[in-house]
C-alpha positions in Angstrom: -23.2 53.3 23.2 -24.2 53.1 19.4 -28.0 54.2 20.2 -26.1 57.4 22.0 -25.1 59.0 19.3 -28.3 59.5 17.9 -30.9 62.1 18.7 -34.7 60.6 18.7 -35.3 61.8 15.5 -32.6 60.0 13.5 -34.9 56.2 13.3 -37.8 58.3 11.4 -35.0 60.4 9.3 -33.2 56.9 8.1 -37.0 55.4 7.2 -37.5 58.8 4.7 -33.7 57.9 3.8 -34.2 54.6 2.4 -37.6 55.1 0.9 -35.9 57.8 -0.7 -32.8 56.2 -2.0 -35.6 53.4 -3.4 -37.2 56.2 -5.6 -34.0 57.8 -6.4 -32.7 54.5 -8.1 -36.0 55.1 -10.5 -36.8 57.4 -13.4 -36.8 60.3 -13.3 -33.6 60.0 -11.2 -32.6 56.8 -12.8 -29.5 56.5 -10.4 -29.4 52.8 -10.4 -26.2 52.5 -7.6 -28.6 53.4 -4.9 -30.8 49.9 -5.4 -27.7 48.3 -3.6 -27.3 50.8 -0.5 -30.9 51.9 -0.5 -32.4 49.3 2.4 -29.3 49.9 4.7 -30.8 53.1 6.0 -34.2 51.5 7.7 -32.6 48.7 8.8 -29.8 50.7 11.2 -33.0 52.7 12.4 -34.4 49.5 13.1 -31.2 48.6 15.2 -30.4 51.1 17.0 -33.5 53.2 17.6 -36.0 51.0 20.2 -38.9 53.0 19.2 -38.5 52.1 15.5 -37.3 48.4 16.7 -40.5 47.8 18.5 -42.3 49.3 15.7 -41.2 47.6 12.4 -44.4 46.9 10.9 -45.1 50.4 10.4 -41.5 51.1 10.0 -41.6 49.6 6.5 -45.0 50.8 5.9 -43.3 54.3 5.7 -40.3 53.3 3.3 -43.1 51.6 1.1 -45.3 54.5 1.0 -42.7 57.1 0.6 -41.4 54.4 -2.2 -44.3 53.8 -3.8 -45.4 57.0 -3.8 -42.1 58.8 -5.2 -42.4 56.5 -8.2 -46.3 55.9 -8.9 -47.3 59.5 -8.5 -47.6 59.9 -12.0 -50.7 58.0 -12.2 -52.7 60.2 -10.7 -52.6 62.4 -13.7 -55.8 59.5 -14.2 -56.6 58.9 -10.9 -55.5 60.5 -7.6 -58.1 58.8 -5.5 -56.9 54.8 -7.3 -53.4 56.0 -7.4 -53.6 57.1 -3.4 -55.4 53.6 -2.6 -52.5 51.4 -5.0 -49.7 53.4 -3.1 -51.1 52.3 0.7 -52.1 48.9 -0.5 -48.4 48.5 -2.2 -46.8 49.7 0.8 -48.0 46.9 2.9 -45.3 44.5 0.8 -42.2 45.9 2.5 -44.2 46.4 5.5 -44.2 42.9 5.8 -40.4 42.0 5.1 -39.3 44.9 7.8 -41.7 42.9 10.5 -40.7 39.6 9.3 -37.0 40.5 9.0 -37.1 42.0 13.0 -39.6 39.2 14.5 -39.0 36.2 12.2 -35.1 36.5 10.7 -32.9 38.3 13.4 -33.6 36.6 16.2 -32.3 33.6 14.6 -29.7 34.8 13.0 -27.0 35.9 15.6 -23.9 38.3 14.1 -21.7 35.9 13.4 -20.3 35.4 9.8 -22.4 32.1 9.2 -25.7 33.3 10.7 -24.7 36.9 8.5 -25.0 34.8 5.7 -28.3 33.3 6.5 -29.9 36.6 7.2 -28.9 38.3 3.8 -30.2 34.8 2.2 -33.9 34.8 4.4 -34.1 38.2 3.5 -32.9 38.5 -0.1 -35.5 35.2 -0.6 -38.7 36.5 1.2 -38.0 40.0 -0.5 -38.8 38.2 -3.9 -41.5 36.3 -3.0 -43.0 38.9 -1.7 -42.4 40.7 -5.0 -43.7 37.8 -7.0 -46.7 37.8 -5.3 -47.3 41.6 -5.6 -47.2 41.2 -9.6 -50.1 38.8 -9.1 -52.2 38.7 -6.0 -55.3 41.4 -6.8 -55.0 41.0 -10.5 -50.7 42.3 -9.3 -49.1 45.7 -10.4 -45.4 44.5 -10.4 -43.8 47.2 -11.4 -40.1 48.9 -10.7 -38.7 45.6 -8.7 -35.6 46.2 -7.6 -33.8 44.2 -10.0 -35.5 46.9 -12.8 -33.4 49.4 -11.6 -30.8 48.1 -13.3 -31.9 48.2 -16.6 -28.9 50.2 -17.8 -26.3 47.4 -16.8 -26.3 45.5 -19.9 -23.8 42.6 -18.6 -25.9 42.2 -15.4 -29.4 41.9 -16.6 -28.2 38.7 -19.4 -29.1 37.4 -15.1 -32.6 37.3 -16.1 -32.0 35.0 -18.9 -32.1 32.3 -16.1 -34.6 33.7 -13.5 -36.1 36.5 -14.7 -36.3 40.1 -13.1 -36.0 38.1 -9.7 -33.1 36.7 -9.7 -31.4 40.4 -10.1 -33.7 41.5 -6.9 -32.6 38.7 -5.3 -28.8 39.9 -5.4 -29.9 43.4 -5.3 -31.2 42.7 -1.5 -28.4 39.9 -0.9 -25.7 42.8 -1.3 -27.8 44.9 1.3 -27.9 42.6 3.7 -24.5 41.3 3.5 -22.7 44.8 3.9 -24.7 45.7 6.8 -24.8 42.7 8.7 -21.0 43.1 8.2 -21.2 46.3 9.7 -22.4 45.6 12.6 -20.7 42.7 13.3 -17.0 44.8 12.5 -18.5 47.8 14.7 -19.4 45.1 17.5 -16.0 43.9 17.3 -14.3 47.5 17.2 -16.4 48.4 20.9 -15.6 45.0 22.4 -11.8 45.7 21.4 -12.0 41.7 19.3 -9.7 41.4 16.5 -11.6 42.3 13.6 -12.4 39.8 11.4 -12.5 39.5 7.5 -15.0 40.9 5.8 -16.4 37.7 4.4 -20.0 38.6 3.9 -19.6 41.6 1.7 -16.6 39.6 0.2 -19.1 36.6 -0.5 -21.9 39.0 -2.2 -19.1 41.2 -4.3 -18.2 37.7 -5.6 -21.7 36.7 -6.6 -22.2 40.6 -8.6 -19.0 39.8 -10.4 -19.9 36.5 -11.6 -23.3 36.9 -12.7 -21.5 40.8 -14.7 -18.8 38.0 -16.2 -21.2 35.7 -17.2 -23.8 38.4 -18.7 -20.5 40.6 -21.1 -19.5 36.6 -22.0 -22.8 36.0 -23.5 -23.4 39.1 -24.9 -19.6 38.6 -26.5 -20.3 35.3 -28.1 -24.2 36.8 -29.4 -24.5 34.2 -32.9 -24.8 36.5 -35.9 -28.0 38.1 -36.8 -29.9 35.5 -39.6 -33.3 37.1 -39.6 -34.4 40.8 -40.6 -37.2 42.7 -40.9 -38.2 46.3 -42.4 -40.7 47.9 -40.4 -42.0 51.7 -39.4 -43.9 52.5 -36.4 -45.8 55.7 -36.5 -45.7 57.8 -33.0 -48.2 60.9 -33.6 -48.2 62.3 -29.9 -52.1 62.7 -30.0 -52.7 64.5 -26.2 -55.6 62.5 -24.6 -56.8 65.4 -23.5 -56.6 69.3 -25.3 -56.9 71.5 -22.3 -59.5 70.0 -19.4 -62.3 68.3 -20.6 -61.8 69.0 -24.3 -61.1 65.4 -26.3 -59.5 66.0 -29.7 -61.8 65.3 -32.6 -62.0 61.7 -33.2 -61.4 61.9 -37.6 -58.6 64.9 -36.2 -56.4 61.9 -34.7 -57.2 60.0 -37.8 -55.8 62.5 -39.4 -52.6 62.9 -38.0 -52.0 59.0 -38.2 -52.2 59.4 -41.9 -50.3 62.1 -42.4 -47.4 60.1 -40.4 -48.5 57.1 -42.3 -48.0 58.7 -45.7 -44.2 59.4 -44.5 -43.4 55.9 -43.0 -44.6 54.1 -46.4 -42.0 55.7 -48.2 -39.7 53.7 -46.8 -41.6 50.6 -47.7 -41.5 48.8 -44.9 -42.6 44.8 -44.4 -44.7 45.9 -41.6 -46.2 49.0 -40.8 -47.4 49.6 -37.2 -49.4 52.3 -35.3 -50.0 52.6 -31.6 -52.5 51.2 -28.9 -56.2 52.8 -29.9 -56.3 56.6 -29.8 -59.7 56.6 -30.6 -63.1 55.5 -29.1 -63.7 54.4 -32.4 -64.1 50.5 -34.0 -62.8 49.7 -37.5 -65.5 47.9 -38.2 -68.8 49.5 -36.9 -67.1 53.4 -37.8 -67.2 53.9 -41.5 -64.8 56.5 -41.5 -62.3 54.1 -39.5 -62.7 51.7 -42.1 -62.4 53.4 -44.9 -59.1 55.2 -43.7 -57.9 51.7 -42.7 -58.9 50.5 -46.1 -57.0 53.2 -47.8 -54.3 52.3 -46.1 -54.2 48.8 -46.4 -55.7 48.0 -50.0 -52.3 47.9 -52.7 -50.1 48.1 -50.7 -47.6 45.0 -49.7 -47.0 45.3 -46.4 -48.7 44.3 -43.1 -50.0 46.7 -40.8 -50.6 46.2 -36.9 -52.6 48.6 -35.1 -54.8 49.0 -31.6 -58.2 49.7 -31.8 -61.7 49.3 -29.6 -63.2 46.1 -30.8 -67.2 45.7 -29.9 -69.1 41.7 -29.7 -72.5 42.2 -28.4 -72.0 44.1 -25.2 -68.4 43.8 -24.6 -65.9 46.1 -25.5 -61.9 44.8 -25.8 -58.7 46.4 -26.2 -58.3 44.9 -29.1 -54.8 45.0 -31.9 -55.5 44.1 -35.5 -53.1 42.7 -38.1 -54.6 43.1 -41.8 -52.5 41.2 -44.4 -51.2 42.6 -47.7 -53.8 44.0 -49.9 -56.6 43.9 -47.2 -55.9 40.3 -47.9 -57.2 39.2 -44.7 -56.4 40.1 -40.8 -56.6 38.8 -37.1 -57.6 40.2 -34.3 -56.4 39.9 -30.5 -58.0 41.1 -27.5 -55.8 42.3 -24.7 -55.7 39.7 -21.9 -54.5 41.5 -19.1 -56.2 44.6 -17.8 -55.3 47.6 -16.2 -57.0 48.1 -13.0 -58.8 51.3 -12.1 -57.9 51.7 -15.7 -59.3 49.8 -17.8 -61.7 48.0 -15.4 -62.7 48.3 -11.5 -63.0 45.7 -9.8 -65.9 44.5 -7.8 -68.1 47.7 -9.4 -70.7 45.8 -8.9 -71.0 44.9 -5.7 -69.3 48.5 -4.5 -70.4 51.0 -6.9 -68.7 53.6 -5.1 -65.0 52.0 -6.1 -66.3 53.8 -9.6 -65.4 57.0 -7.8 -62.1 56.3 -7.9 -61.7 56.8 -11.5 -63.2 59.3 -14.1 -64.5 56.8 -16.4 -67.5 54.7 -16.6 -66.9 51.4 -18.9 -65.5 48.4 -18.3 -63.1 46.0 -20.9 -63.5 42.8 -21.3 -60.3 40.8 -21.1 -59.0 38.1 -23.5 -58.9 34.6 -23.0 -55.3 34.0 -24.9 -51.7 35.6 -26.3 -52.2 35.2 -29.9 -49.7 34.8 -32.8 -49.7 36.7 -35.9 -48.4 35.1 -39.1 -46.3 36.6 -42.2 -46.3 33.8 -44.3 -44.1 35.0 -47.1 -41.6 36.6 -45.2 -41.1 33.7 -42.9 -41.9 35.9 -39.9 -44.5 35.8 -36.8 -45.0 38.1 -33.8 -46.4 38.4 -30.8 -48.6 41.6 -29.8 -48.7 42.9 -26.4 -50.9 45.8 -25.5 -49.6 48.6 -22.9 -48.5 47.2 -20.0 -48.8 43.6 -21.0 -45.2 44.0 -21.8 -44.3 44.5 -18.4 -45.5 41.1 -17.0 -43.1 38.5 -17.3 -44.9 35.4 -16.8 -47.5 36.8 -19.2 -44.7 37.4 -22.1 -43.4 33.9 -21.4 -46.6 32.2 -21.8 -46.8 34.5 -25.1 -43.4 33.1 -26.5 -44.8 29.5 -26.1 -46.6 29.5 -29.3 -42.8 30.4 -31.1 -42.8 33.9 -32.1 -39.9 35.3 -33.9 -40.5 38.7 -32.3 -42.2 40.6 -29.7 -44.6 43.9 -30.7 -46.2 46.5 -27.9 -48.4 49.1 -29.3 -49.5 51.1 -26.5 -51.1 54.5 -25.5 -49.2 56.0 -22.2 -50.7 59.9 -23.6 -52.5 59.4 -19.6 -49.5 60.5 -18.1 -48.9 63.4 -20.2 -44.8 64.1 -19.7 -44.4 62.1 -16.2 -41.8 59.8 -16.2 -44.6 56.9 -17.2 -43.1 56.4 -20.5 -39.7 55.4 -19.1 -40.8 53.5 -16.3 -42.6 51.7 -18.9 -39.7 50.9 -21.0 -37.5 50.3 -18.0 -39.8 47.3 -17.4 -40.4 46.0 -20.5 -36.8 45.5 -21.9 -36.4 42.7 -19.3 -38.7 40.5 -21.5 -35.8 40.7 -23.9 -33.0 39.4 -22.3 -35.8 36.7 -20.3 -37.3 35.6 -23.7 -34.3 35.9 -26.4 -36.4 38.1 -28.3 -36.4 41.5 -30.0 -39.1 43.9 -28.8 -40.9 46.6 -31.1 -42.3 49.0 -29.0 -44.5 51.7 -30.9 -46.5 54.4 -28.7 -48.6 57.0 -29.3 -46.7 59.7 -27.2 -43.6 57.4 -26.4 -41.4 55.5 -25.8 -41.3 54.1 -29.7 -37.9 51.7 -30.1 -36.6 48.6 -31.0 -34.8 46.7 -28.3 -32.6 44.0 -28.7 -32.5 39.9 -27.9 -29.7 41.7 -24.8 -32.0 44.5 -23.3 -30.1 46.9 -25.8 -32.3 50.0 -27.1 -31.2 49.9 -30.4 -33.1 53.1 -31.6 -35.0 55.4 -30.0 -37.3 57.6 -31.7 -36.8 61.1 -30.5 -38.0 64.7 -31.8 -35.8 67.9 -30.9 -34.0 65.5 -28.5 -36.9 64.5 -26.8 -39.0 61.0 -26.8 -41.8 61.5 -24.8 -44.3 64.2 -26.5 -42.7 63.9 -30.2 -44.5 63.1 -33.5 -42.7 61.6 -36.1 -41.8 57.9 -38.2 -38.7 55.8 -36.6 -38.3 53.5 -39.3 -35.5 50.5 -39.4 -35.0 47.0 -40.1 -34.5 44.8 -37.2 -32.1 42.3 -37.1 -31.9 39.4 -34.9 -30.7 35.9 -34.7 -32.8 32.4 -34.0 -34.4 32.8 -30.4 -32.8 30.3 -28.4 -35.2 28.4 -25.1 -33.7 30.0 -22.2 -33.9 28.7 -18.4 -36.6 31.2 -17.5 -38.6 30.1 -20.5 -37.9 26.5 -19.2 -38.6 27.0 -15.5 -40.7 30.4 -15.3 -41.2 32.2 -12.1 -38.3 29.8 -9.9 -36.6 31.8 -8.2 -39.7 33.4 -6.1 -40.7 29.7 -5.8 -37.6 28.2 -4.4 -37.1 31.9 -2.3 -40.3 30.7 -0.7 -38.6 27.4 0.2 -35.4 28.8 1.4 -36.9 31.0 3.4 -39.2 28.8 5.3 -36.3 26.6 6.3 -33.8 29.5 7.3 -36.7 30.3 10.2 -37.6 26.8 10.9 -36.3 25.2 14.4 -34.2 22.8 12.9 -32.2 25.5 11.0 -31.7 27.5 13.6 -30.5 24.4 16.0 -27.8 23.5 13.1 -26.9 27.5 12.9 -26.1 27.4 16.7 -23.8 24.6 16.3 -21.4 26.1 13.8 -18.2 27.5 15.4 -18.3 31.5 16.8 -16.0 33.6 14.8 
């Protein structure tokens, strides 16, 4: 009767629905409410239209691509050929869960209240596995989980305090599952004329969001007192990777322009002075006119001063961030660890030299072997530097924090994306490291986002030019306050959840499960 009131295109318009409902919940849409309704869609064409049911492989292959897509088109401003191949290999993630949930999950899980419950818990756990194992397995791209689209729900995301980013996916999908297995078990009832029962899965999942909001505005309530501050200026000069097509901006031009900021955000004499990932081709110390311009800069003066350069060892070339003391007193040097693929390197080049069609450029990195620390003695002070999307990894950033840094720093160069919504998507990401690390992030970039975010996931300040972030030039100078970064459970346990999803998964479809499922009462 249900499958009557459809016509034949409906199962195909609910896919498109719920892929779209995914992107929509991202910038530049940034409606975060549709994260917890956006799955229903394909899963009701899944029930009720045989052609999608038999299907549901490729079902979710079509909400991944058109999720995927909708929110990683932007990176085809680099590469449309890589950014075409990421989309259909990402796409095979909820590919998997839609055939796993149809062939694995529901034929276990009858719609009864208990077996309800079991479903929303198989599905909510092999959701974040799966996610865990995106950010990793072929060097990972774990961006936009679901959990990041709620970024702007302060209260919420203190959640990732104890698992991470995970454990707010794992409610996201919990609440999906929940409400619509409680659909259909209250429409079943309605056509069979049964008294309807209560609605104790959605009931059950409500109670789990409000909780985990309760507990997230408690600790952000009793935050201890800030004990700890530092002055520092990060210097955002907006230099376009590209002027016109193929036309690169003089290399001493964006030298230029750093200085010019540089000369502004020194007047505010700041502890710690800080420009963006490398914006040049050039190495501070093989290009004299780098040097000397670094020298300049550094030599009486009494700050520090953290910025991204290439760095050159034989015939390797790294990412590299440099942190020269006061007085050109001395400096360290770290080498970005984790690359950018079909960025920053292409993998397997080698052995399939035409994979180096897929983007325009012909050089490999060389990755890092280590997160480094970087030390200001007299203020009492050390950081951590991240470079681009390093800050966007979170087992990466917790293996950072192990070494005890007061604070967190990202210098990086998102000018690749021109005015896309990149820059936010990159922020989005990287806030969670906050809240998962009890520690305030610096964020200074070349064409945006520059701001300081708090120990909660709070932007504190933003820097912004004619009301814009993203294309503006200027200085966003402050002193950052924060308190003593405390060791929270994710920095204890790491990457848990996805682990012990894994487990609760394989049980939920095991025989024995099932058998004890059966034997509960009918409701």
């Amino acid at each position: 009767m249900l499958r009557s009131v459809v016509n034949k295109h409906a199962g195909i318009g609910l896919l498109l629905l719920s892929g779209l409902s995914l992107v929509g919940a991202f910038p530049p849409f940034d409606q975060g409410w549709l994260i917890w309704v956006g799955l229903i869609p394909a899963l009701l064409a899944i029930r009720i239209r045989p052609g999608v049911q038999k299907r549901p492989f490729a079902s979710g292959y079509l909400v991944g691509v058109v999720y995927f897509g909708g929110v990683f088109w932007w990176i085809g401003h680099v590469t449309a050929l890589g950014t075409s191949a990421l989309v259909l290999y990402l796409a095979l993630y909820p590919a998997i869960w839609f055939w796993a949930m149809e062939r694995l999950v529901t034929p276990r899980c009858p719609t009864r209240v208990i077996t309800n419950m079991a479903y929303a818990t198989a599905g909510a756990s092999l959701w974040v596995a799966l996610e865990w194992c995106r950010g990793w397995l072929l060097t990972g791209f774990g961006w936009n989980n679901l959990g990041v689209a709620l970024h702007a729900n302060i209260p919420l995301i203190q959640l990732a305090s104890l698992g991470g980013v995970y454990l707010l996916s794992w409610l996201v999908v919990f609440v999906n599952l929940a409400a619509f297995r409680m659909g259909l078990r209250v429409v079943e009832d309605i056509l069979a004329r049964h008294k309807r029962g209560p609605f104790y899965e959605l009931s059950f999942a409500l109670v789990l969001v409000a909780s985990g909001f309760a507990w997230g505005f408690h600790r952000t309530l009793v935050a201890p007192p800030a004990d700890k501050t530092l002055r520092y200026a990060c210097v955002q000069a907006n230099i376009p990777q590209f002027e016109g097509q193929d036309d690169p901006l003089p290399p001493m031009e964006k030298l230029h322009r750093h200085e010019e900021w540089t000369n502004l955000a020194v007047a505010s004499k700041p502890q710690l002075l800080i420009w963006p990932e490398s914006t040049t081709n050039l190495g501070i110390f093989i290009d004299p006119r780098f040097n000397a311009l670094v020298t300049r800069i550094t030599r009486g003066h009494d700050y520090y001063f953290l910025l991204g350069a290439s760095d050159f060892e034989a015939e390797k070339i790294f990412n590299g961030a440099f942190f020269f003391y006061p007085n050109w007193s001395g400096s360290q040097t770290y080498h970005k660890n984790k690359l950018v693929i079909f960025g920053e390197y292409v993998p397997l080049a080698r052995q399939l030299p035409i994979l180096r069609k897929l983007v325009p450029y012909g050089i490999d990195f060389t990755p890092g072997n280590k997160p480094a620390k970087f030390k200001m003695p007299d203020l009492g002070i050390s950081l951590s530097p991240l470079i681009c999307f390093e800050d966007t990894l979170p087992t990466f950033v917790r293996t950072a924090t192990e070494q005890n840094p007061d604070i967190l720093v990202n210098i990086t160069n998102d000018s690749w994306f021109k005015t896309s919504p990149g820059a936010q998507q990159h922020l989005n990401n990287a806030l969670f490291r906050t809240v998962e690390n009890d520690r305030p992030l610096i964020r200074c970039a070349n064409t945006g986002i520059t701001c300081e975010i708090n120990q909660y996931g709070i932007v504190r300040a933003q820097l912004s030019e004619n009301g814009r972030s993203v294309c503006a030039a200027g200085v966003l100078t402050r002193e950052l306050r924060w308190h003593k970064p405390s060791t929270t459970l994710y920095q204890r346990l790491g990457d848990w959840v996805p682990l012990l999803s894994s487990i609760v998964f394989l049980w939920i479809i095991c025989p024995s499960f099932n058998r004890l499922l059966n034997k509960g009462p009918k409701e």
